[in-house]
FIKOLZA-1660 file (N, C-alpha, C; in steps of 0.1 Angstrom, whole numbers, plus 5000, padded with zeros to 4 digits):
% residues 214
   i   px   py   pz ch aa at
   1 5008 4988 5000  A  X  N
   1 5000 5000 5000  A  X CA
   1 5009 5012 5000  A  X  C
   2 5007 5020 4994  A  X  N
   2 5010 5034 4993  A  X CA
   2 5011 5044 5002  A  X  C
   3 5015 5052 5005  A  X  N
   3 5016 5066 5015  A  X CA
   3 5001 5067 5020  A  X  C
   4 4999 5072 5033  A  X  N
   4 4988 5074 5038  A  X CA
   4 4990 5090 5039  A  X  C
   5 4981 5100 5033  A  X  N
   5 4979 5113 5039  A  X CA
   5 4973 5120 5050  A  X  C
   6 4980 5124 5061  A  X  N
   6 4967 5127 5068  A  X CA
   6 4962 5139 5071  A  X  C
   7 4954 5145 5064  A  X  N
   7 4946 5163 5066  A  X CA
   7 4943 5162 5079  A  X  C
   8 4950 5174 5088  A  X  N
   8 4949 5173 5100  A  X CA
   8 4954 5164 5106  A  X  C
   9 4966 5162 5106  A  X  N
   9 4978 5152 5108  A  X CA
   9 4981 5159 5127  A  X  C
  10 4982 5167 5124  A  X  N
  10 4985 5173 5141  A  X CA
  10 4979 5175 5150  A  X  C
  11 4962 5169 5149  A  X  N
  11 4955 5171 5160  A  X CA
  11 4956 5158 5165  A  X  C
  12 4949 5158 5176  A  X  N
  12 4947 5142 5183  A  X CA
  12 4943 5132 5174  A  X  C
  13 4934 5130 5167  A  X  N
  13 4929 5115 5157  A  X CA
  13 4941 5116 5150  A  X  C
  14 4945 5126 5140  A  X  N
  14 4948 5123 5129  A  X CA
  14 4961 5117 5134  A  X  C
  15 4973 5123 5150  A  X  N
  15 4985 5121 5150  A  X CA
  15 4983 5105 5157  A  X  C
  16 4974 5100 5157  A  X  N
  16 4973 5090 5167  A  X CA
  16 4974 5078 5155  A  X  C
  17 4962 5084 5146  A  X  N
  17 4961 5070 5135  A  X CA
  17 4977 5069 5127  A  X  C
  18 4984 5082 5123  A  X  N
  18 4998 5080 5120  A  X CA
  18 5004 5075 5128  A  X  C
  19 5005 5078 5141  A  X  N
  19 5015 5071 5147  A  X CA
  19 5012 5055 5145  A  X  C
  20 4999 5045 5145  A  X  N
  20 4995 5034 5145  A  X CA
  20 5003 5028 5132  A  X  C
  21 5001 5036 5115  A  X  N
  21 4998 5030 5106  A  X CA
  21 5012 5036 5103  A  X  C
  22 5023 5042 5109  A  X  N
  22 5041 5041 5109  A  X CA
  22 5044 5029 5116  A  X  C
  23 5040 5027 5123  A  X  N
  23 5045 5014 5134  A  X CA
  23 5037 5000 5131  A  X  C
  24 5032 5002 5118  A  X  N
  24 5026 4989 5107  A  X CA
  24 5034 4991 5099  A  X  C
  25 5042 5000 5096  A  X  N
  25 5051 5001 5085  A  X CA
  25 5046 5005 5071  A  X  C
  26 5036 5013 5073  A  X  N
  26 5030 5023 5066  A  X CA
  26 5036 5036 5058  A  X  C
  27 5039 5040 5050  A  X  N
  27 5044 5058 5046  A  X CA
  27 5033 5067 5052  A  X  C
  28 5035 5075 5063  A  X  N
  28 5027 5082 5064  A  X CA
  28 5033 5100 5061  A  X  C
  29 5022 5108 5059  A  X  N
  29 5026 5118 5059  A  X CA
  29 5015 5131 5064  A  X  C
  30 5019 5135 5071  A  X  N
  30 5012 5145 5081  A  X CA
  30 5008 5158 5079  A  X  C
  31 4998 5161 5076  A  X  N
  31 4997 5174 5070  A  X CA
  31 4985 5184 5083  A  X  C
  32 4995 5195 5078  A  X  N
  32 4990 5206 5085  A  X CA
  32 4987 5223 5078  A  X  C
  33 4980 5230 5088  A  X  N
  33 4979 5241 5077  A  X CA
  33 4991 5250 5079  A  X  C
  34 4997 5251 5089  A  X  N
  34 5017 5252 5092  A  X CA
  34 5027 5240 5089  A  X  C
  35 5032 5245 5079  A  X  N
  35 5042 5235 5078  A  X CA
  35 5049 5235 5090  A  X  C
  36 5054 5243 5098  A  X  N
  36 5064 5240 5106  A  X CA
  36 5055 5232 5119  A  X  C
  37 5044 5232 5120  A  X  N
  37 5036 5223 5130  A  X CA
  37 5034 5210 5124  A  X  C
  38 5035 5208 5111  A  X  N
  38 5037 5193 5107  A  X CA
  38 5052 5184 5111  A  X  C
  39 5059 5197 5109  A  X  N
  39 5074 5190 5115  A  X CA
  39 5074 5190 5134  A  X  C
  40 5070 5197 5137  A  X  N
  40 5073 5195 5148  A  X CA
  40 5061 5179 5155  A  X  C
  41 5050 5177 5143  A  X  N
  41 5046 5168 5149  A  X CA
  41 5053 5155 5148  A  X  C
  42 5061 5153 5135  A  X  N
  42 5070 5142 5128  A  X CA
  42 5083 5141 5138  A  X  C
  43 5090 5153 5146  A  X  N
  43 5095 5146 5152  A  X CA
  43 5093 5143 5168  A  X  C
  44 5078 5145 5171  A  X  N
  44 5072 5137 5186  A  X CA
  44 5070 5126 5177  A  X  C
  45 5066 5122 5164  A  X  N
  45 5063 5105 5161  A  X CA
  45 5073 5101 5163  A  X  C
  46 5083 5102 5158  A  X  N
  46 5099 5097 5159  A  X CA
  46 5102 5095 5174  A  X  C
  47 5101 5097 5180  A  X  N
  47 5104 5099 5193  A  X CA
  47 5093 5091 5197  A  X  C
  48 5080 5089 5197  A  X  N
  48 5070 5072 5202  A  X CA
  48 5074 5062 5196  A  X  C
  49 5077 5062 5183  A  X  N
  49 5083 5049 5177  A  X CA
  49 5091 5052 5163  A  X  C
  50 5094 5039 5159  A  X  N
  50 5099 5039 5143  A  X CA
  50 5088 5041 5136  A  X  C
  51 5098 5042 5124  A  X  N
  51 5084 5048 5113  A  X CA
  51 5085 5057 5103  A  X  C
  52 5078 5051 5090  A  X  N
  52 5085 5063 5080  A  X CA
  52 5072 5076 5081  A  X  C
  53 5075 5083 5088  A  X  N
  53 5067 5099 5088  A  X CA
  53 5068 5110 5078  A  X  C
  54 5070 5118 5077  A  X  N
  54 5072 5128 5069  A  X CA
  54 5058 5140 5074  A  X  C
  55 5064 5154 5074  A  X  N
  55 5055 5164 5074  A  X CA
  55 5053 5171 5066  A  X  C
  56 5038 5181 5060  A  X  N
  56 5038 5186 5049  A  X CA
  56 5028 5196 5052  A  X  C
  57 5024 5206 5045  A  X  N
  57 5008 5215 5043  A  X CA
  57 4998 5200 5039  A  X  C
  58 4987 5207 5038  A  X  N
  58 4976 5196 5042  A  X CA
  58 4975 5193 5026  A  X  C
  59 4978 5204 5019  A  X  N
  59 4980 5204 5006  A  X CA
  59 4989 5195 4997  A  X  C
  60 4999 5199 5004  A  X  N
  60 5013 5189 4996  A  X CA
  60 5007 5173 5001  A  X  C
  61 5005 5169 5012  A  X  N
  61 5004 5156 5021  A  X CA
  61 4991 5154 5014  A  X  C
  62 4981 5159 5008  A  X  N
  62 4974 5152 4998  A  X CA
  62 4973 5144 4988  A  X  C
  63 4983 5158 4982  A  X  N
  63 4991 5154 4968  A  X CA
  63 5001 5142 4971  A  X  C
  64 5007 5141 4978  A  X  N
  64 5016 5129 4979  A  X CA
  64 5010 5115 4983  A  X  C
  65 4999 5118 4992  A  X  N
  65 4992 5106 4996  A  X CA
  65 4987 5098 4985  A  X  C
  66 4982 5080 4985  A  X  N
  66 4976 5076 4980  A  X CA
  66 4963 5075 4980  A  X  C
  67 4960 5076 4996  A  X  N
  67 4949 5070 5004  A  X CA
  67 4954 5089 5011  A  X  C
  68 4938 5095 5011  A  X  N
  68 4937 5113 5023  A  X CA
  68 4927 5108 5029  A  X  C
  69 4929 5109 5041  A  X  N
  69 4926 5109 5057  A  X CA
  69 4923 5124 5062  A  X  C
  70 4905 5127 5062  A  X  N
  70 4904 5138 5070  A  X CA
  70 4904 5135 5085  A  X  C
  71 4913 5142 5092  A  X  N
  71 4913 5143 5102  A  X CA
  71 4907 5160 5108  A  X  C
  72 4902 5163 5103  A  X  N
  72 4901 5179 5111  A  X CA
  72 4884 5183 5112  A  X  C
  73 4883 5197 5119  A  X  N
  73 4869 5198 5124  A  X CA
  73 4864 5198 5115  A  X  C
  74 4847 5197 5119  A  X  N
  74 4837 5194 5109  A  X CA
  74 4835 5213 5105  A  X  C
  75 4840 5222 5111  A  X  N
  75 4834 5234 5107  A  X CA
  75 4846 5239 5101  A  X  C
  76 4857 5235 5094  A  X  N
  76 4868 5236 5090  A  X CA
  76 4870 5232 5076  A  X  C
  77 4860 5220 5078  A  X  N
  77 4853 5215 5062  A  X CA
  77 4855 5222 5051  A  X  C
  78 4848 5234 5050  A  X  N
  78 4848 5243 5036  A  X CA
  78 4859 5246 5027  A  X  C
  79 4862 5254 5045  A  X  N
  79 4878 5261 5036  A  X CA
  79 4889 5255 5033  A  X  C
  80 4891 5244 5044  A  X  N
  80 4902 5231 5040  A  X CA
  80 4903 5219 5022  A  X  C
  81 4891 5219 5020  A  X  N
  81 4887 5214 5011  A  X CA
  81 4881 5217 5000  A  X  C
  82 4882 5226 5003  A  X  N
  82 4885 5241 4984  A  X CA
  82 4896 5240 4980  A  X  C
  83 4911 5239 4992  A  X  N
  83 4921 5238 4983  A  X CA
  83 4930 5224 4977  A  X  C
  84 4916 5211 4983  A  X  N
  84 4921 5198 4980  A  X CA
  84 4913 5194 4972  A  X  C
  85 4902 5200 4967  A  X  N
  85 4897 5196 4953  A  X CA
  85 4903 5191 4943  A  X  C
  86 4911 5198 4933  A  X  N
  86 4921 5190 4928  A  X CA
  86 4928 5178 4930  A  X  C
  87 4937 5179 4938  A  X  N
  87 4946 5173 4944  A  X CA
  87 4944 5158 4945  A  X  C
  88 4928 5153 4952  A  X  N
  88 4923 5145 4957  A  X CA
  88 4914 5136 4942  A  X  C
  89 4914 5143 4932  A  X  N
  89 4905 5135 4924  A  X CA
  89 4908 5122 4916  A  X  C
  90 4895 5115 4923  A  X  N
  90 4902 5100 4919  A  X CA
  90 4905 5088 4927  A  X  C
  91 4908 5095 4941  A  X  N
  91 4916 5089 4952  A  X CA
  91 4905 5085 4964  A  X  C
  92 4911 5078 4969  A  X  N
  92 4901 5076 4985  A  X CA
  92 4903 5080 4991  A  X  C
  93 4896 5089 4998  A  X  N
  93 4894 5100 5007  A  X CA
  93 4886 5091 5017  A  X  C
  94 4890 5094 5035  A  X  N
  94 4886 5089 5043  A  X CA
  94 4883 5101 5051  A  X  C
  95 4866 5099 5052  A  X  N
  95 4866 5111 5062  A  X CA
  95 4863 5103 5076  A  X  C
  96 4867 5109 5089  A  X  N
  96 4870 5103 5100  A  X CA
  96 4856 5110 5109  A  X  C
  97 4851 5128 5107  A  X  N
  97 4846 5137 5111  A  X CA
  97 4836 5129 5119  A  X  C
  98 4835 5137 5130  A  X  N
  98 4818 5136 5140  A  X CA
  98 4815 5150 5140  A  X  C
  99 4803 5154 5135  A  X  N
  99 4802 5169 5137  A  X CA
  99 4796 5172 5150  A  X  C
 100 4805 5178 5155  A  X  N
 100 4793 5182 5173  A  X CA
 100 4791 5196 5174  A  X  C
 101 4778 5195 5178  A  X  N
 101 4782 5212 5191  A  X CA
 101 4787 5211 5203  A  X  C
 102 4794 5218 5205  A  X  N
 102 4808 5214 5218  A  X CA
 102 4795 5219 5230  A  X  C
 103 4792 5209 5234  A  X  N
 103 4783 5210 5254  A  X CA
 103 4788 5202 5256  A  X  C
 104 4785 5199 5268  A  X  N
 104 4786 5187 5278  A  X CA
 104 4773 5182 5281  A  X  C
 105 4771 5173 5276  A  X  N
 105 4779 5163 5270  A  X CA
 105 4773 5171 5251  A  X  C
 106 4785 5167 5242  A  X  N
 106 4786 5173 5231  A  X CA
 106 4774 5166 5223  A  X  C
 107 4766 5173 5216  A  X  N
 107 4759 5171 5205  A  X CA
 107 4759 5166 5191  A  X  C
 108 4753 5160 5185  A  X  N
 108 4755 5156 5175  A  X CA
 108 4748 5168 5168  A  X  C
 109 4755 5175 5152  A  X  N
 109 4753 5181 5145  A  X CA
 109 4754 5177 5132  A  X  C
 110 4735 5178 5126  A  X  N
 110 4734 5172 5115  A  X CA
 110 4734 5180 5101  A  X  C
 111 4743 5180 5098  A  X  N
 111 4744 5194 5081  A  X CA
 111 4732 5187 5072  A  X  C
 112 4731 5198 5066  A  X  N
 112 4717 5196 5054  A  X CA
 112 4719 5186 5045  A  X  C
 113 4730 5179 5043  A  X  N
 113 4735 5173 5032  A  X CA
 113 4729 5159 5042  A  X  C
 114 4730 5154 5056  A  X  N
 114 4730 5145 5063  A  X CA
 114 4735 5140 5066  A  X  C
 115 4749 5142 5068  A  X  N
 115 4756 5134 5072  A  X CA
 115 4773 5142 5070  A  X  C
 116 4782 5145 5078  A  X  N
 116 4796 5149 5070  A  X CA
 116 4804 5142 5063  A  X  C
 117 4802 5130 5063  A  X  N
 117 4804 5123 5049  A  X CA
 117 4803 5124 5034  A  X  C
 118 4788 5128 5035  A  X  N
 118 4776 5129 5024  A  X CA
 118 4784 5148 5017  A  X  C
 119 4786 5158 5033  A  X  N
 119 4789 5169 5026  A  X CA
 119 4804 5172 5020  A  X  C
 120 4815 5162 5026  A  X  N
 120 4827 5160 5020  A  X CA
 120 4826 5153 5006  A  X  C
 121 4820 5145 5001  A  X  N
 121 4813 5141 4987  A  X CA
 121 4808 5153 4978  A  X  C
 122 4805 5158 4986  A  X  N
 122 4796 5174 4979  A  X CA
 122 4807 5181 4974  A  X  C
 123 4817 5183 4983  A  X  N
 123 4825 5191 4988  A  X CA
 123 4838 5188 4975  A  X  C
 124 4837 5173 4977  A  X  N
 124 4849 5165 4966  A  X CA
 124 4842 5157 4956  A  X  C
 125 4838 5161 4947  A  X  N
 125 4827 5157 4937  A  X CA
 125 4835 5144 4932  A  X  C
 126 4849 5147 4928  A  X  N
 126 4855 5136 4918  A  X CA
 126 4867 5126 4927  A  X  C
 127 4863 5128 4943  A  X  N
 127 4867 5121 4952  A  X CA
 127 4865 5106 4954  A  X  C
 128 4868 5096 4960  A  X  N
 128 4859 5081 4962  A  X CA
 128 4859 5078 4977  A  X  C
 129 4848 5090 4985  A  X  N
 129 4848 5091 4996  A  X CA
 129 4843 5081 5002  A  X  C
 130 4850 5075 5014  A  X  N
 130 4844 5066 5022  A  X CA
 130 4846 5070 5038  A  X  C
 131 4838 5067 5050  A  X  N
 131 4836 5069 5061  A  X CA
 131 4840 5062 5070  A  X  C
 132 4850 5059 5081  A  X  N
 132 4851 5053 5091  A  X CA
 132 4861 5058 5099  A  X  C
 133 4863 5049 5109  A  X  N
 133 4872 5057 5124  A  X CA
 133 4868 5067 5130  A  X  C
 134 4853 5067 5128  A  X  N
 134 4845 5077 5139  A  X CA
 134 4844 5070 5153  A  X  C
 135 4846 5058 5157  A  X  N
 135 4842 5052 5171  A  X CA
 135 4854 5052 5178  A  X  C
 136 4868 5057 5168  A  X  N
 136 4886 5049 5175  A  X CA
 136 4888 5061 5188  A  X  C
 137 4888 5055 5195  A  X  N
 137 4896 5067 5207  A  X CA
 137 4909 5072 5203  A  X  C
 138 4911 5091 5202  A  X  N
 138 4919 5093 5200  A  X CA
 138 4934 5089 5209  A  X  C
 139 4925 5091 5223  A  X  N
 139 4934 5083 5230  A  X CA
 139 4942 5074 5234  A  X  C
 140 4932 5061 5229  A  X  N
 140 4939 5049 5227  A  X CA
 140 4949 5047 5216  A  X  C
 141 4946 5054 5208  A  X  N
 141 4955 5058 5194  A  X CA
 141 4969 5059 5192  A  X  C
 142 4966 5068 5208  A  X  N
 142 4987 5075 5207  A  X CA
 142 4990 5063 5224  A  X  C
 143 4985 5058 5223  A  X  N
 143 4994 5047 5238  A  X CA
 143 4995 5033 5230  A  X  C
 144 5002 5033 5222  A  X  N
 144 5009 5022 5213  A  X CA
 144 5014 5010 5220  A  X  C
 145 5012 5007 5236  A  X  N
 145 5015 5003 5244  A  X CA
 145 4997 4992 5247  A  X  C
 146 4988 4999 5237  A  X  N
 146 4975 4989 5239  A  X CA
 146 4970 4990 5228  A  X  C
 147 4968 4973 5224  A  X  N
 147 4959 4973 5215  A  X CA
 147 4944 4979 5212  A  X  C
 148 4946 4974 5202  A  X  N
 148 4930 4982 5195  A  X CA
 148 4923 4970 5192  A  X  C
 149 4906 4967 5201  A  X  N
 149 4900 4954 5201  A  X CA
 149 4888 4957 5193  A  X  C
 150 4884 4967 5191  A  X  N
 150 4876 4970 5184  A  X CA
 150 4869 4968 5169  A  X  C
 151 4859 4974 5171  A  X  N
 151 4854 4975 5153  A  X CA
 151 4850 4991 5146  A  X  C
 152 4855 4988 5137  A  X  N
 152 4851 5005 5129  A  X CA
 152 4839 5003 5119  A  X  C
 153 4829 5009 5115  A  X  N
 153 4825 5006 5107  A  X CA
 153 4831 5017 5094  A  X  C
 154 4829 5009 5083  A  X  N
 154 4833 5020 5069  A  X CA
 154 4823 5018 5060  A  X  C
 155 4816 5029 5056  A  X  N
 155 4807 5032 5045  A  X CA
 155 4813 5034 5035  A  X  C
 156 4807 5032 5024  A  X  N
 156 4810 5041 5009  A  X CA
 156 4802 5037 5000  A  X  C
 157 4803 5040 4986  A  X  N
 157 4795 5032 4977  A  X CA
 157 4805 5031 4968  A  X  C
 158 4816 5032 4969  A  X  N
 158 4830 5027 4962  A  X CA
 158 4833 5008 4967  A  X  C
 159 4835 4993 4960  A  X  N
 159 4836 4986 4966  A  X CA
 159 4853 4986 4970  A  X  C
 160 4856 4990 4955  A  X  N
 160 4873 4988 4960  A  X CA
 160 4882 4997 4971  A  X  C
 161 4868 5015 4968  A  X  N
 161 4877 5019 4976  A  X CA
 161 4872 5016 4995  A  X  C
 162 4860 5008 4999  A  X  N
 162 4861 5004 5013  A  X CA
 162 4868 4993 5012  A  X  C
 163 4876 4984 5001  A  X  N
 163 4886 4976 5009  A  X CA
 163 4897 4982 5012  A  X  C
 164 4903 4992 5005  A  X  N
 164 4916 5000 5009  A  X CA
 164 4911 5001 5028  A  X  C
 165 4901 5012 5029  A  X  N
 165 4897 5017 5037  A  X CA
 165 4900 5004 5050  A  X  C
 166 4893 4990 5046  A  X  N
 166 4894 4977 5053  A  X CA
 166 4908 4973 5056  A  X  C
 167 4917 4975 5046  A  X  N
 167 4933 4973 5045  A  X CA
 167 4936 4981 5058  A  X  C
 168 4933 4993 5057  A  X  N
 168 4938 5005 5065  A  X CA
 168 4936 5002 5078  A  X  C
 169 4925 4995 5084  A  X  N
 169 4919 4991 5097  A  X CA
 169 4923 4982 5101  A  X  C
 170 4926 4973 5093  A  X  N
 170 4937 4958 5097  A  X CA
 170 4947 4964 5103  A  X  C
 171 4958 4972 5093  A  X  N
 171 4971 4977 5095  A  X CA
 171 4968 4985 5113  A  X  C
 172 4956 4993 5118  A  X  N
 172 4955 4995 5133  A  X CA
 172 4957 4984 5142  A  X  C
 173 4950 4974 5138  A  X  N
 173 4944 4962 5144  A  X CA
 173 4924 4960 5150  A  X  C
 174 4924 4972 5141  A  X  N
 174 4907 4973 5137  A  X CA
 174 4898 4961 5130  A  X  C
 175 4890 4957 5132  A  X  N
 175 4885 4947 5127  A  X CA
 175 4874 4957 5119  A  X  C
 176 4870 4958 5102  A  X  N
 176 4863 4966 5097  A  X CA
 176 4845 4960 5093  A  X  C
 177 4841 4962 5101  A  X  N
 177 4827 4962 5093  A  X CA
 177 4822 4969 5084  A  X  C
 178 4817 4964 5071  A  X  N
 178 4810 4969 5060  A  X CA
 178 4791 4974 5063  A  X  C
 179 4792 4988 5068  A  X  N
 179 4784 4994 5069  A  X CA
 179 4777 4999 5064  A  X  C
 180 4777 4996 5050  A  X  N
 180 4766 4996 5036  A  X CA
 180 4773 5016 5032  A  X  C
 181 4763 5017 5020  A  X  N
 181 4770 5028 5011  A  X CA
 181 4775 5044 5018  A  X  C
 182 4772 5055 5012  A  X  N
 182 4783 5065 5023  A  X CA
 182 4768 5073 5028  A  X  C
 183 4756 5063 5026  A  X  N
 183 4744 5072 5031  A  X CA
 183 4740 5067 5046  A  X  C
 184 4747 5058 5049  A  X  N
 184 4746 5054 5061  A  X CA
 184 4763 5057 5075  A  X  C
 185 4771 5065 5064  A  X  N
 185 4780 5073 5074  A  X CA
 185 4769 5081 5088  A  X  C
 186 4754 5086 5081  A  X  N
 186 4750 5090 5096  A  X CA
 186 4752 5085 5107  A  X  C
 187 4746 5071 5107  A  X  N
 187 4746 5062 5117  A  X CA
 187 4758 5060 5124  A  X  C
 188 4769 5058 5116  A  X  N
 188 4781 5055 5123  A  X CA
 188 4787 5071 5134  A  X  C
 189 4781 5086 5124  A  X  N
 189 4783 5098 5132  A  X CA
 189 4778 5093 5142  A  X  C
 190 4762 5089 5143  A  X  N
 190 4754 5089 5154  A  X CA
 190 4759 5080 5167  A  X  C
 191 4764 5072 5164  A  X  N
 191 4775 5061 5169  A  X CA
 191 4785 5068 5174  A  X  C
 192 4789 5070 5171  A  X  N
 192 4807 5080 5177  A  X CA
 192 4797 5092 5185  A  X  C
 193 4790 5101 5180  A  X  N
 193 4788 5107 5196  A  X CA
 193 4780 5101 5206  A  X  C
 194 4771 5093 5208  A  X  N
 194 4767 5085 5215  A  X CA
 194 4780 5075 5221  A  X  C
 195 4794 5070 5218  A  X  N
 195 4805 5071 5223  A  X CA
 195 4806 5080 5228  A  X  C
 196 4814 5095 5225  A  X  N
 196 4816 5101 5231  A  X CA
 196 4810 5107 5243  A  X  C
 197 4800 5104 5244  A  X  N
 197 4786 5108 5253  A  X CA
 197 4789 5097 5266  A  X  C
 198 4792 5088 5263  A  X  N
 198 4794 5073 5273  A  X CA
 198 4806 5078 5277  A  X  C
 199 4814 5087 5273  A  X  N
 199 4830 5090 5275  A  X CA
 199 4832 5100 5285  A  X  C
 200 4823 5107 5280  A  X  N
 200 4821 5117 5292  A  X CA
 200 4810 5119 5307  A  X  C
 201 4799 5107 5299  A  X  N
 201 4791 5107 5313  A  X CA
 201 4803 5093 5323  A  X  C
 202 4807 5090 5321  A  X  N
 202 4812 5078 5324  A  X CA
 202 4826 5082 5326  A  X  C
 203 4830 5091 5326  A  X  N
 203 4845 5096 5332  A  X CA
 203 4858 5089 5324  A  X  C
 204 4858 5080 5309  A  X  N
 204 4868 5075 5307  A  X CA
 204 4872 5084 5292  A  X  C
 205 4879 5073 5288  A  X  N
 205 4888 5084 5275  A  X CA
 205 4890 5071 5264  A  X  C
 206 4885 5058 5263  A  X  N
 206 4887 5047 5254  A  X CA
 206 4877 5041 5255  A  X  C
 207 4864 5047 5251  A  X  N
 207 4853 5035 5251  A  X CA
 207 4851 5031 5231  A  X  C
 208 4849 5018 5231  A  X  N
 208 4848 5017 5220  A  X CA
 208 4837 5005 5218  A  X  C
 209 4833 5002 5203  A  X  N
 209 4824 4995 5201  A  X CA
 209 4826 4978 5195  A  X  C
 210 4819 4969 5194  A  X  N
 210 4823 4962 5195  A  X CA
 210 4812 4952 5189  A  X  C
 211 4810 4949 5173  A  X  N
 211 4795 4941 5173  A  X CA
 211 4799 4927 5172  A  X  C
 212 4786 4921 5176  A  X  N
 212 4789 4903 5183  A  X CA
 212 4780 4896 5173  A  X  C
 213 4786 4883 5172  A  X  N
 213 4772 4877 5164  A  X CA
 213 4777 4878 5144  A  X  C
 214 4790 4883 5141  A  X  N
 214 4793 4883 5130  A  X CA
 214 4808 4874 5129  A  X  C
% end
């Protein structure tokens, strides 16, 4: 498999899934809207483990990626991805997003389109967007010291590009469920803040999901 890109490489999800999918022996590369905050995140990875990293603008780390990984806020959407239009066409694009309104406990926020899946599609017309790693604790992410027992689900209506997506989840140690096409990314949003809702009424920081019976 090819270079992983990750848009929004330097927040919590995005540096957690890099750190996981360098230490699978993955190419990853980190993008940010500071270059010099993509480097400084490349050398904290280096410093949790081995790993081919690299840092870039969210821009360049597109373009070089095989497989782009949104990692960044849902209200960040627009302006971030006007200037990966280009860049991205053709390619599988993984959006990760949960849209919330930040309370306590945080809200789910549903855009017109229904889903931030459905509006990154909108957003990347000639994209092959698929949905998952809304349920992964960012936390559990960066303590590479514990596995990941979980399940993700991944939507799309691309078949080949949810097996990349599927590939990708192995390489965590994700077990991937096929969650039908990218019109049911709601459910999985709906899913991840109802996690994060158990996360915060419940005082922890790694709750994840787990379906039985498959």
């Amino acid at each position: 498999m090819g270079q992983v890109a990750i848009v929004g490489g330097t927040g919590q999800e995005g540096f957690g899934l890099g750190l996981r999918w360098a230490r699978a022996g993955l190419g990853v590369v980190l993008g940010s809207r500071v270059r010099e905050r993509a480097e400084e995140a490349v050398q904290r990875a280096r410093q949790l483990g081995p790993g081919n990293v690299l840092g870039a603008t969210n821009r360049e780390a597109a373009e070089a990626g095989e497989v782009v990984v949104l990692a960044i806020p849902f209200d960040a959407h627009e302006e971030i991805l006007a200037g990966l239009r280009e860049v991205v066409r053709g390619k599988v694009v993984v959006d990760t997003t949960v849209p919330l309104r930040r309370l306590n406990p945080p809200e789910l926020l549903v855009p017109p389109e229904g889903s931030s899946a459905l509006r990154v599609q909108s957003l990347l017309p000639e994209a092959r967007v698929v949905a998952a790693f809304h349920t992964v604790s960012a936390h559990k992410l960066r303590r590479l010291d514990r596995e990941l027992e979980e399940d993700t689900l991944v939507c799309g209506d691309d078949p080949l590009a949810k097996e990349r997506v599927a590939d990708l989840a192995k390489a965590l140690g994700l077990r991937a469920v096929d969650g039908g096409g990218l019109d049911q990314a709601a459910t999985a949003e709906r899913l991840a803040a109802l996690v994060i809702g158990l996360n915060w009424r419940y005082r922890r920081k790694a709750v994840g999901i787990r379906f039985v019976g498959l």
